[in-house]
C-alpha positions in Angstrom: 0.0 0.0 0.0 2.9 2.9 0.7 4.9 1.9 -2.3 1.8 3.1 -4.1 1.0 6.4 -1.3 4.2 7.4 -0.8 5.3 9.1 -4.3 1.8 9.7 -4.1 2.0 11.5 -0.6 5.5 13.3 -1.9 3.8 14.7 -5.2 0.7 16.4 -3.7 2.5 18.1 -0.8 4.3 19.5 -3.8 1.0 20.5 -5.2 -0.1 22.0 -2.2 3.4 23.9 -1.1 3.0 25.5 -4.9 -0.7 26.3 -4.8 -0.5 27.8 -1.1 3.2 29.7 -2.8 0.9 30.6 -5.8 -2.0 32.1 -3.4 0.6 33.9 -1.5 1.8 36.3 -3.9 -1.6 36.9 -5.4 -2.3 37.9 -1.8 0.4 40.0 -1.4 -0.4 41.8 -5.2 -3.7 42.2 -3.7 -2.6 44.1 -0.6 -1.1 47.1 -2.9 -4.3 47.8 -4.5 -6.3 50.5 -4.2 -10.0 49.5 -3.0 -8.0 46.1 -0.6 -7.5 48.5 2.2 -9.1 46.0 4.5 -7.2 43.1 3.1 -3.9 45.1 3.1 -4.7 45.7 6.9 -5.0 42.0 7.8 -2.4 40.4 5.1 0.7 42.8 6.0 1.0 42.1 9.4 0.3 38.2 9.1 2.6 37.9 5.9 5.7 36.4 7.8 3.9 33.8 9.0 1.5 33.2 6.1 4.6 33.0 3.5 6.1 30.4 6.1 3.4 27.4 5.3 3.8 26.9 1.6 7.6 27.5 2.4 7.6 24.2 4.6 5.4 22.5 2.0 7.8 22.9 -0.3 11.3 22.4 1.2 9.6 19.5 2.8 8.6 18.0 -1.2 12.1 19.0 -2.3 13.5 16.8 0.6 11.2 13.7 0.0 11.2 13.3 -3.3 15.0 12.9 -3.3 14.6 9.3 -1.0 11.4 7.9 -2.5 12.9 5.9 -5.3 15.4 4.6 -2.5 12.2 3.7 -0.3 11.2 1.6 -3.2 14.1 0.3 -3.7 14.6 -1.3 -0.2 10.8 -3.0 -0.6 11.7 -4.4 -3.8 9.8 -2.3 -6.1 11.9 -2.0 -8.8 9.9 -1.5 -11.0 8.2 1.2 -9.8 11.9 2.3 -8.8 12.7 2.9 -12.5 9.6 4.6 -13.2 10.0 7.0 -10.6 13.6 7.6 -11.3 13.5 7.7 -14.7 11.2 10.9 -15.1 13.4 12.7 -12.7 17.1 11.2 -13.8 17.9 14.2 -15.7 19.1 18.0 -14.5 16.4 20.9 -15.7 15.6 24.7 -14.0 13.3 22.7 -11.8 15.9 19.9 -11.0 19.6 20.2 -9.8 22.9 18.3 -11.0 23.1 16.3 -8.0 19.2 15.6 -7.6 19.1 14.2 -10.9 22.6 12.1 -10.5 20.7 10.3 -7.3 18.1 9.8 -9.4 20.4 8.0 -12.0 21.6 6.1 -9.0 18.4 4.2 -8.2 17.4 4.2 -11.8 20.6 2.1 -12.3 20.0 0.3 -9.3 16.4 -0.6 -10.3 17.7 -1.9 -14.1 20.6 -3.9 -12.4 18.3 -5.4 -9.6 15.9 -6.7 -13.0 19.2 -7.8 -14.7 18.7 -5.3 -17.5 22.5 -5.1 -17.1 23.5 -2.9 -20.8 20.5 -0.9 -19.5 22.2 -0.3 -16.3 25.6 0.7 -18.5 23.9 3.3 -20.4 22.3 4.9 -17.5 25.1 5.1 -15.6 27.1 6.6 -18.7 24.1 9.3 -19.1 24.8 10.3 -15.5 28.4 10.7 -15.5 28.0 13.2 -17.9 26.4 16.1 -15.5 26.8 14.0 -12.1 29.0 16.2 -9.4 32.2 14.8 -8.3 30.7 13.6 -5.3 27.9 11.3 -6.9 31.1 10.3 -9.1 31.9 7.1 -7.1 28.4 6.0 -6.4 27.5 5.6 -10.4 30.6 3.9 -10.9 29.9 1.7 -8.3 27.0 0.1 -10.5 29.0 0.1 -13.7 31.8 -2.1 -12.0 29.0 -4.6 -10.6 28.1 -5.0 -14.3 31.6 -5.9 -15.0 31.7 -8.1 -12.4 29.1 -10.0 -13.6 30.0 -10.5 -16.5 33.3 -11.2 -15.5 35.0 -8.3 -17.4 38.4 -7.7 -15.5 39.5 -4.8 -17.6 36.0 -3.5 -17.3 36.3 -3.1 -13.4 39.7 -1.5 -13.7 38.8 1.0 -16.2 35.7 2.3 -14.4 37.7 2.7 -11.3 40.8 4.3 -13.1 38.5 6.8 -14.5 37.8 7.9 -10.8 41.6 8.5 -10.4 42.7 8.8 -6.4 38.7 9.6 -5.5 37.0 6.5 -4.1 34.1 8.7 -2.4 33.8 8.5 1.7 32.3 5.9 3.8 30.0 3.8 2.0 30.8 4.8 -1.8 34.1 4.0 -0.7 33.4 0.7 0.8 31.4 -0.6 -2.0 33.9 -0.1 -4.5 36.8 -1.1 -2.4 34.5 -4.6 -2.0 34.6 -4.9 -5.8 38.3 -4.5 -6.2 38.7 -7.4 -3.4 36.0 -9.2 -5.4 38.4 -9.1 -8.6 41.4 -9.8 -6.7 40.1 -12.8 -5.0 39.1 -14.5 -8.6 42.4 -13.6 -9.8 44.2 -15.3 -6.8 46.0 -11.9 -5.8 45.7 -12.4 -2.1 48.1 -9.8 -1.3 45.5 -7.2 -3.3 42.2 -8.7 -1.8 43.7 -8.2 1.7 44.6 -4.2 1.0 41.4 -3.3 -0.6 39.4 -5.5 1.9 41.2 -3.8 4.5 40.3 -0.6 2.9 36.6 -1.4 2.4 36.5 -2.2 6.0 38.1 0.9 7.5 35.9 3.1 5.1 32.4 1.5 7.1 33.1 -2.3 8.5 29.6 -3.0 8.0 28.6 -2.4 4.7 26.6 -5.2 2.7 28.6 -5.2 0.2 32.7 -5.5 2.2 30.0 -8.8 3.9 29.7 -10.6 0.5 33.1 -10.0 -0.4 34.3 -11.6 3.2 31.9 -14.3 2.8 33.2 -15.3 -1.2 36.5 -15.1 0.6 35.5 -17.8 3.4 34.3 -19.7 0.4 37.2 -19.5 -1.2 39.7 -20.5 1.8 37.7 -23.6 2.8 38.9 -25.5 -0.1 42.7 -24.7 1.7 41.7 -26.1 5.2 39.4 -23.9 6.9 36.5 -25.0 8.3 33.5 -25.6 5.4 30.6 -25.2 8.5 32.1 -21.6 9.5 31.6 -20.9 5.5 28.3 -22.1 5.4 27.4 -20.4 8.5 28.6 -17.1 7.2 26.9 -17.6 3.7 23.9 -18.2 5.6 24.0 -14.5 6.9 24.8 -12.9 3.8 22.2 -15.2 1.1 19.0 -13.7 2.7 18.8 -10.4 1.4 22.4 -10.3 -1.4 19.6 -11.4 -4.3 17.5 -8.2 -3.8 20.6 -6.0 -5.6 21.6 -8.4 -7.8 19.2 -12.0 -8.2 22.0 -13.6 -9.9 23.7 -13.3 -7.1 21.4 -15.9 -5.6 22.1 -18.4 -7.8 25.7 -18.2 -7.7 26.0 -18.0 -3.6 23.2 -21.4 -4.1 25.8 -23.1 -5.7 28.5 -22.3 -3.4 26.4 -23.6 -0.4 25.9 -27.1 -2.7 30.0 -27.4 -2.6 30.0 -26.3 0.7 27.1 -28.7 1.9 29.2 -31.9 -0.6 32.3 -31.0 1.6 30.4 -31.7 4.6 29.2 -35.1 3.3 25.0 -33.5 3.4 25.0 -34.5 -0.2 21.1 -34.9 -0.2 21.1 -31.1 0.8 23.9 -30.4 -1.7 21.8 -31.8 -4.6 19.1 -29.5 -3.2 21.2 -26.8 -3.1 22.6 -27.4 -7.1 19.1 -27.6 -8.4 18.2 -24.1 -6.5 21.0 -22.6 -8.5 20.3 -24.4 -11.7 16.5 -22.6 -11.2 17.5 -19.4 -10.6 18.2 -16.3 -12.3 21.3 -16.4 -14.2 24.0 -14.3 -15.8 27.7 -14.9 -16.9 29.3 -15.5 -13.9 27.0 -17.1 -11.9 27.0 -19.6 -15.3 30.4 -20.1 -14.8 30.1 -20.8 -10.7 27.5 -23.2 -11.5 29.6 -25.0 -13.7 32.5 -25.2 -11.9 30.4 -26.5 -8.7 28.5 -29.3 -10.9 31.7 -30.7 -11.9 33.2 -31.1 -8.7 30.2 -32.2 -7.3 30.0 -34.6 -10.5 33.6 -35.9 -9.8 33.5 -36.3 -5.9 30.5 -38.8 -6.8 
């Protein structure tokens, strides 16, 4: 019900902040003419306060309308995300450089969350264009999880290059830091997965997205002796919500917890656990994840 209201709710306090601004200045016009001497003697001393209301009407719609595609976004109405955003993802007189870039930022979230991922890429290249240095980091952000996906290396490494020495703050910061620990760790660089994780950690320790990139990391080391019910454990944590960014996601860590669950001699739940992958949503990498688990589960019988 207040995924329908809300933008709702946000677009007629507009309406009401500009009719009541509207109905202000037509009372203060008004007030100078001759034959509105009565008017004139109860507007003037009342116009402070009168000018006031529509002023809070509207500071309050300028506010709102800036987190109601990210309200959507956190209930899973992506959809309704990209409609919203999409109208408003672009700078005007009515609409600042840095409103519109936020926009651009949930539009791209929506289309990456639906797995439009060249849809995602050419939002996130429209924004860059007029975005402010400080939404810089945050569009990138989404343009490196497409790479990721599809397993682009040089992708990732571009996208960041382009932001030269400016990672953002806190979590901006964090989430891109996660990526470049997410590359590292596929390309066995341990030495670089432990500086950027670092990094991603010191920016804000508990952002989502440092917490898959521990967690693929667990995964990873429990094939070299660490324990495979601490892995699954901490994959546990992390698989409830990771899909709502981006579902493939769900498939790939699904697969994981079927070679983490064969390890562990569960193979009943491992089987379980392959044909939840094999169902799911799927993109390039969590292809290849799939893959690589159904052989291994294949060979160990």
């Amino acid at each position: 019900m207040w995924t329908r209201a809300y933008p709702a709710l946000v677009s007629m306090v507009g309406g009401v902040g500009l009719g009541l601004a509207l109905t202000f200045l037509v009372g203060a016009w008004l007030s100078a003419q001759p034959g509105w001497e009565s008017w004139e003697a109860f507007f003037r001393p009342r116009a402070l306060s009168m000018m006031l209301v529509p002023y809070v009407f509207l500071l309050a719609h300028l506010v709102l309308r800036v987190h109601v595609g990210h309200f959507l976004l956190e209930r899973g109405e992506l959809e309704a995300a990209e409609r919203y955003a999409s109208r408003r993802g672009r700078p005007s007189w009515m609409r600042s450089r840095r409103e519109a870039a936020n926009h651009c930022g949930v539009w791209a979230r929506a289309l990456l969350g639906q797995g439009r991922y060249q849809d995602c890429e050419k939002v996130v290249g429209e924004g860059l264009r007029f975005a402010p240095s400080y939404y810089q980091a945050e569009l990138r952000r989404w343009g490196v999880e497409v790479a990721l996906r599809r397993d682009d290396r040089l992708g990732v490494r571009e996208q960041v290059a382009a932001l030269g020495q400016d990672l953002g703050k806190g979590r901006r910061q964090a989430a891109l830091r996660a990526c470049l620990a997410e590359l590292a760790l596929r390309e066995g660089d341990m030495k670089a997965y432990e500086e950027e994780m670092t990094r991603a950690l010191w920016a804000d320790a508990g952002h989502p997205r440092a917490r898959i990139t521990r967690t693929l990391a667990m995964v990873e080391f429990a094939g070299e002796g660490a324990e495979h019910g601490d892995a699954l454990a901490m994959l546990a944590l992390v698989e409830a919500r990771v899909g709502d960014e981006i579902p493939a996601r769900r498939s790939e860590l699904a697969a994981l917890r079927a070679w983490l669950l064969s390890a562990l001699a569960r193979h009943q739940e491992a089987r379980d656990a392959l044909a939840e992958a094999e169902s799911g949503p799927q993109d390039l990498w969590s292809t290849r994840v799939l893959e690589s688990v159904r052989a291994e589960l294949e060979h160990a019988g």
